[in-house]
N, C-alpha and C positions, 0 to 999 in steps of 0.2 A: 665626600660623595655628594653629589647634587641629589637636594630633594626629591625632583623628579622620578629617580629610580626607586625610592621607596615606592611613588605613588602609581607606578610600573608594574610594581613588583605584587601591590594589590590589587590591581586591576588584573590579573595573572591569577589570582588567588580565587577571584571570584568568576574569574569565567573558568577557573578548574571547576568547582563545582557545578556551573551550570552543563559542562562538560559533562558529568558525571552524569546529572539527570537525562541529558540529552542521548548518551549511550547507551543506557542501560532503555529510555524507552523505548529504543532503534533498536539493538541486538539480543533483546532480553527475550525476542523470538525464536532465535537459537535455539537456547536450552528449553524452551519452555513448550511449546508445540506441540511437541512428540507427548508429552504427557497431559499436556488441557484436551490435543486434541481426540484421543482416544479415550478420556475419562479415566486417567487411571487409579486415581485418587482425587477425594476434592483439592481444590482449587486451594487453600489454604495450608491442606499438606505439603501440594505440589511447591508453594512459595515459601514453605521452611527449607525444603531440602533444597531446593536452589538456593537460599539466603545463607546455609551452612557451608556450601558448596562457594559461593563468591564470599563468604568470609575465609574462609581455606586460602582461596585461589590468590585474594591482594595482600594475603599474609606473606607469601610465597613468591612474589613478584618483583623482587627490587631486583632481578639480575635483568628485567627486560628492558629498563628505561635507558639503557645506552643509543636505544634507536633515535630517540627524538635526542638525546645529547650529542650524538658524533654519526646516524647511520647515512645523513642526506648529504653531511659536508665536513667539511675538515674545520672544528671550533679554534684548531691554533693560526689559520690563515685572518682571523675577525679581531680584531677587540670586544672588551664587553660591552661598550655603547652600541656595536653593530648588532653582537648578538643578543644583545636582549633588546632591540629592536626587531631583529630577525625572529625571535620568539613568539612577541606580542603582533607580529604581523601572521603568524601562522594560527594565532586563536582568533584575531577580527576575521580573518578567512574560514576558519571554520563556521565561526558562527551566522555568518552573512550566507556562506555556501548551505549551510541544512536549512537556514530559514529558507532562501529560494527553493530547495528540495520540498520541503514543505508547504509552499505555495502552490507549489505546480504538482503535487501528486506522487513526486517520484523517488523512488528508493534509494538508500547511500548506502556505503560502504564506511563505517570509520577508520580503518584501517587503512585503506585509500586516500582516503581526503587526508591523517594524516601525512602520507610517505610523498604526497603531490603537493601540498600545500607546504612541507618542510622544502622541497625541491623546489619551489615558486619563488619562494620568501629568500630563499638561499640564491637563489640566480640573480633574484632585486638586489639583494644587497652586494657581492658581488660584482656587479654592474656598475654601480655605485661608488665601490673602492676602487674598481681599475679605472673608468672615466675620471678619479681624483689624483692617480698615480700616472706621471709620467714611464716610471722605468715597467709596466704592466699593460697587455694589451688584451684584446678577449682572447686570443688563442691562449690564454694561462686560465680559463675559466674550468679548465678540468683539474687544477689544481685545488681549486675551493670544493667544488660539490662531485657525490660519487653519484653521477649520471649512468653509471651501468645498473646501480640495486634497482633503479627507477624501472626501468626495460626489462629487470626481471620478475618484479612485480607485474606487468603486462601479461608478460608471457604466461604468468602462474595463474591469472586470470582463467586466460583459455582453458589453460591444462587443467583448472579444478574443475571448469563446470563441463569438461567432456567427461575427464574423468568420471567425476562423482555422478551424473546423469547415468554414464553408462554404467557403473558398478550398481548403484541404487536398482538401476529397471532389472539387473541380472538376479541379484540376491533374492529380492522381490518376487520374481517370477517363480522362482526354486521355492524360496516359502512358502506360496501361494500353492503351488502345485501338492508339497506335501504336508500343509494344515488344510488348506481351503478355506470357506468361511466359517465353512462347522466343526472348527478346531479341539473344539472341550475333548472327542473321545482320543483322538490322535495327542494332544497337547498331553492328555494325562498316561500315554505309553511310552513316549519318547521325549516329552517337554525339557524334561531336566538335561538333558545331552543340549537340547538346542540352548537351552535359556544359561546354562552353562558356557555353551561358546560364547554367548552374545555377554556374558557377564566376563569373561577373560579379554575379552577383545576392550570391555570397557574397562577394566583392571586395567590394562597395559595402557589404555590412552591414556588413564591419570595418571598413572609414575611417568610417562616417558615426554607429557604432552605436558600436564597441571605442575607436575611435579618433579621433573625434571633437573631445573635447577639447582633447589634448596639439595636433592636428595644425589645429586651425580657424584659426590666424588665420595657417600659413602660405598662401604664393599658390598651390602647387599643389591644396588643396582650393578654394581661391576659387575656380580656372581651372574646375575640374570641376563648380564649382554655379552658374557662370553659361553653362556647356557642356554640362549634363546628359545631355540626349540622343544629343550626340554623341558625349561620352566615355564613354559605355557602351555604343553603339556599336562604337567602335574597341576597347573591351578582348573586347567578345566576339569581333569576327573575330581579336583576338589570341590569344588563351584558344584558339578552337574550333584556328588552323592550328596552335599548340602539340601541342595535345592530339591533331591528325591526324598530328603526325608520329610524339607520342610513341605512339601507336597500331601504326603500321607494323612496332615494336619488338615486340607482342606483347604491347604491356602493359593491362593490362586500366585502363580511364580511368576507370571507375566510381570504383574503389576511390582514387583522388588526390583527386575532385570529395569525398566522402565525408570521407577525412582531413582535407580544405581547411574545409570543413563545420564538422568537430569543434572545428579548430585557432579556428575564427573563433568559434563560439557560447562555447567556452570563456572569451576573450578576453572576450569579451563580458559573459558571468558575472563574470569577474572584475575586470572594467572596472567595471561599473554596480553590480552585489550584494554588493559589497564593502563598501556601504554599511549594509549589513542585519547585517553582524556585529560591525564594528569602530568604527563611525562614531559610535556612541550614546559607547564609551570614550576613543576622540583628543577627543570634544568636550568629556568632562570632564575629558581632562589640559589641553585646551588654556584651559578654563575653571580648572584649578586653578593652572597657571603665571601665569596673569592676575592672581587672586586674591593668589597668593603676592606676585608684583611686588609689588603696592600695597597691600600688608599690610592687606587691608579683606577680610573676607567677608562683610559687608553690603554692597559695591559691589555695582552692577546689570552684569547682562552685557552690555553694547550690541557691546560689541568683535565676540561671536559672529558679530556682522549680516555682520563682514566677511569679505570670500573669501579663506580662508588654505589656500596647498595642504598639504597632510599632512606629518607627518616620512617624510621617506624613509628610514630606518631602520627605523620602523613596516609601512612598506609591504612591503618586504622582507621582514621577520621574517614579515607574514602570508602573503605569497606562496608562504615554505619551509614553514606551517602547514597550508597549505591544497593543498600538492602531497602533502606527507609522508600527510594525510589521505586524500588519491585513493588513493595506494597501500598501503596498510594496512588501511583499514574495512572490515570484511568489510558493515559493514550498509552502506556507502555499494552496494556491490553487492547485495546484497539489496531496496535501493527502487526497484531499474531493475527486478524479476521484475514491480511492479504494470504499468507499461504496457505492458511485454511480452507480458503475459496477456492484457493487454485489447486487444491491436495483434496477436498472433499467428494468422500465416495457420492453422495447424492450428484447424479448424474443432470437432477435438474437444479442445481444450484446454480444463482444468478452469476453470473462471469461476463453479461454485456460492460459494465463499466467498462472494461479494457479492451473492448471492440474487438475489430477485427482486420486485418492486414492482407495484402497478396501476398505474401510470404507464409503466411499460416494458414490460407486457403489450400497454396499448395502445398503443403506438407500433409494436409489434411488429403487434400485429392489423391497424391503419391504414397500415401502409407491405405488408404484403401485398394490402391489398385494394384500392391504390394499384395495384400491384404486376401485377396481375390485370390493373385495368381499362386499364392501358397496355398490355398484350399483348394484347387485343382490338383495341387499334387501330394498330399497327406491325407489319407485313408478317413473317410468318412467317421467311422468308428472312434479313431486315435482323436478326430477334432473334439466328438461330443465329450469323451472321457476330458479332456483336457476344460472344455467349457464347462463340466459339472463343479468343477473345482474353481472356480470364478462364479458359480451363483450367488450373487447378491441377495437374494431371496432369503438365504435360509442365517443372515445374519442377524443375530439380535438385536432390535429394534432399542440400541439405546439412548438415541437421538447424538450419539457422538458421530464425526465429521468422517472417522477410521476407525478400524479397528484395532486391540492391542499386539495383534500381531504386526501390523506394520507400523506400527509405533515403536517397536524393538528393532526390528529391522533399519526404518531411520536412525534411533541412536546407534546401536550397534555399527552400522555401516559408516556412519560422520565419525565414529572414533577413532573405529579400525585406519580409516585412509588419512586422519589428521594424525595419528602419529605414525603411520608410513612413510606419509611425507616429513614430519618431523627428525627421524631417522635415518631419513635418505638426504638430508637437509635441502628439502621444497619449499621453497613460502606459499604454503598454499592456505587460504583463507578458511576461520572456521564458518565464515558465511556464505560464504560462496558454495564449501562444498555441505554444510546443513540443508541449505536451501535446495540444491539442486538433487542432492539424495530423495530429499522428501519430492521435489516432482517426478525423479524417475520412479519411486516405488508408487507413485500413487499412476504412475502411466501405465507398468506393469501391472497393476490393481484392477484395470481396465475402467477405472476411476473418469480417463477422457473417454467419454461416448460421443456419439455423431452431434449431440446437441449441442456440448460446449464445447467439442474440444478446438474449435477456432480461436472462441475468448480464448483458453486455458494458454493455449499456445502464443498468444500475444499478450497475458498475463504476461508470461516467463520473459518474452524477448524485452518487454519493459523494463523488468527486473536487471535483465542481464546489462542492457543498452545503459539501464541507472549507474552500472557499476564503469562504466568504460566515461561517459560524461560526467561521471564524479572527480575522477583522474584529472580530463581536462579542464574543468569548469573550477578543482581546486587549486589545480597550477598557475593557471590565469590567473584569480580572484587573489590568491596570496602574493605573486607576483606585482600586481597593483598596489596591493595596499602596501608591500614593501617599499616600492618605488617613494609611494605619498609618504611613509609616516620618517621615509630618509632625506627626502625631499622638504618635505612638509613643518616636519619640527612638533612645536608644541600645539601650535593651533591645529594640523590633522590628525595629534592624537585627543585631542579633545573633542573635534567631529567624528570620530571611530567610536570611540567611547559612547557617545551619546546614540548614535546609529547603532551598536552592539548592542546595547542596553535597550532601545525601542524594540529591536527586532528579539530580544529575547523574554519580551512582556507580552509583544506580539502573539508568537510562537507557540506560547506554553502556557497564554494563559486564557488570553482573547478566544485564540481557537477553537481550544477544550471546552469553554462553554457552549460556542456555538454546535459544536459538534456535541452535545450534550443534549442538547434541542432539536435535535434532530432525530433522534435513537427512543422511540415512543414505540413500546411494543403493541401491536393491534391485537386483538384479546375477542371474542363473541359477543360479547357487551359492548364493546364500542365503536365496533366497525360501521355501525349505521351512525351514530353522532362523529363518527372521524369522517366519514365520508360524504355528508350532508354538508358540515366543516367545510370540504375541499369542496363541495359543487357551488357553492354561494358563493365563498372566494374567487372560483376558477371565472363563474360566471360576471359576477363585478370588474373583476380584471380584463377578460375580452371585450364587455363592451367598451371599458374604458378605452383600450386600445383599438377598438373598431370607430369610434367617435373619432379618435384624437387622426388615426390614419384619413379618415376622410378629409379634415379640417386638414389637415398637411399637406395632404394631396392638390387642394385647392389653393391653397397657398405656395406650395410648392418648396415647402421648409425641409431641406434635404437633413438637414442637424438632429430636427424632430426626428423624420421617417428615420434615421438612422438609429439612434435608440428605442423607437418603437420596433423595428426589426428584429432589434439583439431581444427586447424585451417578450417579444413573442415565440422567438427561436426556445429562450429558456423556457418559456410557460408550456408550449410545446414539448421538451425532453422532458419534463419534471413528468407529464402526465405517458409518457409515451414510455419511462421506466417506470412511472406505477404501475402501466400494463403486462412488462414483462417481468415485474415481482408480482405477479398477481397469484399464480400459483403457491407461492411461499406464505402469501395472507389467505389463502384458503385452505390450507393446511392447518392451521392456527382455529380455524371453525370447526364447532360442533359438526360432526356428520349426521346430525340428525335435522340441522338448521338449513335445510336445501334452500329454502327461500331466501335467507341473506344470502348465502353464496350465489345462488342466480342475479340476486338484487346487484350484488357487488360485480361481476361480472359483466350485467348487461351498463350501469353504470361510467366504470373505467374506459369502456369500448366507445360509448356517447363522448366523454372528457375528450380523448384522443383523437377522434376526429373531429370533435369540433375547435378544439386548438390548431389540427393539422389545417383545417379551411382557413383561420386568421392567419396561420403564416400564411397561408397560399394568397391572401390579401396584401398584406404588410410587406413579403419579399417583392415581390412585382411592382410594387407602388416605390418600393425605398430606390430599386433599379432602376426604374424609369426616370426618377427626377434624379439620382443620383448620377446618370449617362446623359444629363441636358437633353433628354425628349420635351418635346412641345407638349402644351400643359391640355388639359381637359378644355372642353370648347365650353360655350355660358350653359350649353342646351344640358349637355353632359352634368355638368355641376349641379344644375337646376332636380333634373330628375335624381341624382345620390343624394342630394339634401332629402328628398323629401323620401326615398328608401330608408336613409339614415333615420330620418323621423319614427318612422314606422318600426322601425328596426328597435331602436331604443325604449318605444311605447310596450314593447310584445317583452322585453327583457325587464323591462321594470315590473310589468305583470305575472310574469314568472316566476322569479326573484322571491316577489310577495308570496305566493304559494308554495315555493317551496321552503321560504321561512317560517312559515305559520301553519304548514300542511292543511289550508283550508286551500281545497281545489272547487267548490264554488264558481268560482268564472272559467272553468276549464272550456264549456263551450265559447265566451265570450275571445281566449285565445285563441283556438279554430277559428272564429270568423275572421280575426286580424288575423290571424298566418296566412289564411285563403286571399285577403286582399292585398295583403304583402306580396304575393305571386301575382296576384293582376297585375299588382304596379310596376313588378320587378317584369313581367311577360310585354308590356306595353312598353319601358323603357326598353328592351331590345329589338321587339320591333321598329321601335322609335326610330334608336341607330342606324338598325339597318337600311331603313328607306330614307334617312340624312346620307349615309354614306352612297346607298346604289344613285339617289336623284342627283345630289352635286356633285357626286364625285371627288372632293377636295377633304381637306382634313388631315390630320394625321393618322396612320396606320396602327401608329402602335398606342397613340392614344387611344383608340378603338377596343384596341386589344384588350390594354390594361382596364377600360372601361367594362368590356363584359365579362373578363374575367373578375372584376370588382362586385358585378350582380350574381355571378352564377353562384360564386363563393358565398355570399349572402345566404342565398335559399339553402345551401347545404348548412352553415351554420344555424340557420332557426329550423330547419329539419331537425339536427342532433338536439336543438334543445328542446324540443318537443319531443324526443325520445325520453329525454332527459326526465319532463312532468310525467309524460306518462308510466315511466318503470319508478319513481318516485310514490305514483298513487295509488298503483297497484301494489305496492309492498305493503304499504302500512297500510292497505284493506286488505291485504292476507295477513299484517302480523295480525289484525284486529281482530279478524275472525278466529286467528288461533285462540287470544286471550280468550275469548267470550267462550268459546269452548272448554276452555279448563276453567271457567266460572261454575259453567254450570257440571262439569264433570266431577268439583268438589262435592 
């Protein structure tokens, strides 16, 4: 055997594990949601009993790995040089595909990217051997790969997330209606019936979904599939007198149903998805031990065809990969804040990152005016009784995102319909339909109100659109790299490698700090030095870029203007979403500290607008020379030089005051800002009687000329807003202090 496949075969080894991390920080929002997000227990229980649950679930697991061994193509049409080429083309595709996922913000699917990136790689190589065979043409290309499992992963797509959307908002509504939010007296009449069904439904998804498998061809799962009815049945009145007694104890039944939940999707993840990480590299150790045997690596794979369960050694080893990973990834905890956001009862929780669309506008417009015309025709009376039971008001303030009712109801419902479909043999996603459960219960929740529910609604289509461009973006990208590494030889798998290995230092480790720096909780203590912080920066930075715009503009350096544009555009959002998280930071304040909050408030409002005036500078100016407009005339130039002077002179005195909070030249300010207006009121006069006398000139340098002034005065407006809610604070915090001097 050529060395080379050893060194194959390790390079297989080690992006299985990164594989490992990379899943479990992407999916590990599944199971875990339902329970962080309603508090059901700390955060450290929560990650036991998932960690039990995915050691269960990859114990349990070696009948799934047939998919990545034989499900996308036929291993006896290949040799093993193709297919463990074909292998290692489906892990640099993976890896290249999540790190772009990663770049750009948007959601995957591993399940996907496997079953598309296996189809991709599988087409390359193919391609490849019939282009080298005469007696082989592409019309034999459906003898290699089963391009139908492909189309019906598509299709399972749709069907989960109508599905599970619609099932989630139904189930949701019905519990809503008979807990409501002030469930404790209701919960403690009838709980144990409910918490019982929801704990049978989860019973049945781990035998038939987790556990399946290992446990089919004993008679106790036989007993129960030719008894169905009955013995679900008999476990719910078992389950519900359980849980009435454990009740009488005081113990709250939600939060078992919830853990039982967790314990079970985990399983379940780790039972079936385990295939998404490790399955593509046992298949090419188990295709390299094959090989080795019969000292041929021109033999054809047929052995793959056969069902061999996993090493269990293997299994294991991934099991402590993929617990050690729950507990450690900070980003594994950072990908549960997206469905949180988009599931959280707080109706003002921030949801602009994911903007807003004409398709979620009107779905927003046509479910209001749905909305309407069902309240013309349902009895006044019958509405309020229905709306009492959606009062948000009388819920317990436990700063959790949901409550534990619909946190049963998401697990319970992702169970129920993942082993239905299992049963009915669907391939339907356990992400696809988690995720989507959990936005229709929080739709039913009434959880989207007028304020977000545009974001919310283009959250989701994000989500969904991630899952559909995961497909194509890993068929493509496996595809390619198949072609290169069949093509390519040893030097493109030495550039694959080196590329793999940057992008997953990149990735996982580069980012995680930065995004670590970013996550500074604001607190009552520091919201004045945090935001002092942002006005000196914010302020150092526009001038810079109000200076460097002028000099460009004069020069006509379109390179410049072109990143001085991008550069104001971002200084511009950074301040324009601290406006719209400004709520959420004054939630965080003392309510007895009105002054900061005002302070903070009139503050954010000055940043924002005086960033929106530089881009109103910077955009027009990058246009104008960037579209070859005739430049500014000497007259033009002459009078911004000397606004620019002036400009710079008032910001540098500013600056100084608000570093040192000695406002001492405050009137000395005023009289430059007053003469800053004469000069900036005389330059337009200026113009205009250049342009009415000669008549000549350019038009749109005109433009962009006065639009250059007017901007001006608006930005050393805000920043004289700026001094002044600046000096006025800290002479009201000062008078506070001196009053609690002398009230000791």
């Amino acid at each position: 055997m050529d060395p080379i496949y050893t060194v194959i075969i390790a390079i297989l080894a080690v992006l299985a594990v990164s594989g490992l991390f990379v899943g479990v920080t992407n999916d590990a929002v599944n199971f875990l949601n339902s329970a962080i997000g309603s508090k059901a227990a700390p955060r450290r229980v929560i990650l036991i009993v998932a960690s039990i649950g995915i050691l269960v679930g990859t114990l349990t697991s070696s009948g799934m790995m047939e998919v990545a061994r034989n499900g996308m193509f036929d291993p006896g049409m290949f040799s093993f040089h193709e297919v463990i080429l074909l292998y290692l083309s489906v892990m640099f595709a993976n890896i290249i595909l999540l790190d772009l996922y990663n770049s750009w913000g948007l959601p995957t699917s591993t399940t996907v990217s496997l079953i598309f990136c296996l189809l991709g790689a599988a087409i390359a190589v193919s391609t490849f051997k019939i282009a080298g065979s005469d007696a082989l043409s592409m019309g034999d290309l459906g003898e290699f790969i089963h391009a139908g499992r492909a189309f019906g992963i598509v299709a399972a797509i749709l069907l989960s997330v109508v599905i599970a959307l619609t099932v989630g908002t139904a189930v949701m509504y019905v519990s809503r209606l008979i807990f409501s939010f002030r469930y404790t007296r209701a919960l403690s009449r009838y709980g144990a019936l409910w918490c019982g069904a929801s704990l049978t439904a989860i019973i049945y998804f781990a035998l038939f979904k987790g556990l399946k498998g290992p446990l089919s061809q004993t008679a106790f799962i036989h007993t129960i599939e030719n008894h169905i009815l009955l013995s679900l049945l008999v476990c719910w009145l078992t389950c519900s007198l359980i849980l009435f007694f454990v009740q009488r104890f005081k113990i709250n039944i939600l939060r078992i149903t919830i853990l039982g939940g967790t314990f079970a999707l985990a399983l379940a993840f780790a039972g079936n998805d385990l295939v998404n990480f490790i399955g593509v590299p046992i298949a090419g150790w188990d295709a390299f031990r094959i090989a080795r045997h019969a000292g041929d690596s021109a033999m054809t794979m047929d052995a793959l065809n056969e069902n061999v369960p996993a090493n269990f050694a293997f299994l294991v080893g991934a099991g402590v990969v993929m617990i050690l990973t729950l507990w450690t990834s900070r980003k594994a905890m950072h990908v549960t804040e997206t469905e949180l956001s988009l599931a959280s009862q707080n109706d003002e929780q921030e949801q602009r990152e994911y903007g807003s669309s004409a398709f979620a506008r009107a779905i927003v417009r046509a479910t209001l005016n749905t909305n309407h015309a069902i309240e013309r025709v349902v009895p006044q009376r019958l509405r309020e009784a229905i709306s009492r039971r959606f009062e948000v008001t009388d819920i317990e303030h436990t700063g959790a995102p949901f409550d534990m009712i619909r946190a049963t109801v998401n697990l319970t419902t992702s169970a129920l319909l993942i082993a239905m479909a299992t049963s009915l043999k669907l391939p339907l996603s356990t992400t696809y339909v988690s995720f989507m459960v959990a936005m229709g219960s929080s739709l039913a929740d009434r959880a989207w109100g007028r304020e977000t529910a545009v974001y919310r609604i283009s959250g989701v289509m994000t989500v969904v659109a991630g899952w559909f461009v995961t497909a194509l973006g890993g068929f493509i990208i496996a595809y390619v790299v198949g072609l290169a590494l069949v093509y390519g030889g040893t030097v493109m798998l030495i550039l694959l490698t080196v590329l793999a290995g940057y992008m997953l230092v990149h990735s996982n480790f580069i980012k995680k700090t930065k995004s670590a720096e970013t996550t500074t909780a604001v607190t009552n203590e520091n919201v004045v030095e945090e935001i002092a912080t942002v006005v000196s920066s914010t302020i150092n930075t526009a001038t810079r870029i109000y200076d460097r715009t002028l000099l460009a503009v004069f020069k006509e350096n379109r390179k410049v203007l072109r990143d001085l544009n991008r550069e104001s555009s971002e200084l511009y959002e950074r301040m324009h979403e601290r406006k719209y998280r400004m709520m959420s930071t004054l939630r965080m304040l003392r309510e007895s500290d009105l002054d900061t909050a005002q302070y903070y408030v009139q503050v954010v409002d000055y940043l924002n607008e005086l960033t929106k005036a530089l881009t109103h500078i910077v955009r027009p100016a990058y246009g104008h020379i960037d579209n070859n407009h005739e430049g500014l005339t000497r007259e033009q130039t002459t009078d911004l030089i000397r606004v620019g002077d002036e400009v710079e002179a008032i910001y540098r005195r500013i600056n100084a005051m608000l570093t040192t909070n000695d406002f001492g030249d405050i009137d000395l300010v005023l009289s430059m800002r007053d003469r800053l207006f004469e000069t900036i009121s005389d330059a337009i006069k200026s113009e205009l009687r250049r342009f009415n006398t000669s008549g000549k000139g350019s038009t749109k340098a005109s433009m962009l000329y006065l639009t250059i002034l007017n901007e001006t005065r608006t930005m050393v407006l805000q920043l004289r807003n700026l001094l002044k809610a600046q000096r006025h604070f800290l002479e009201t915090k000062g008078v506070i202090k001196s009053w609690l001097y002398y009230a000791k």
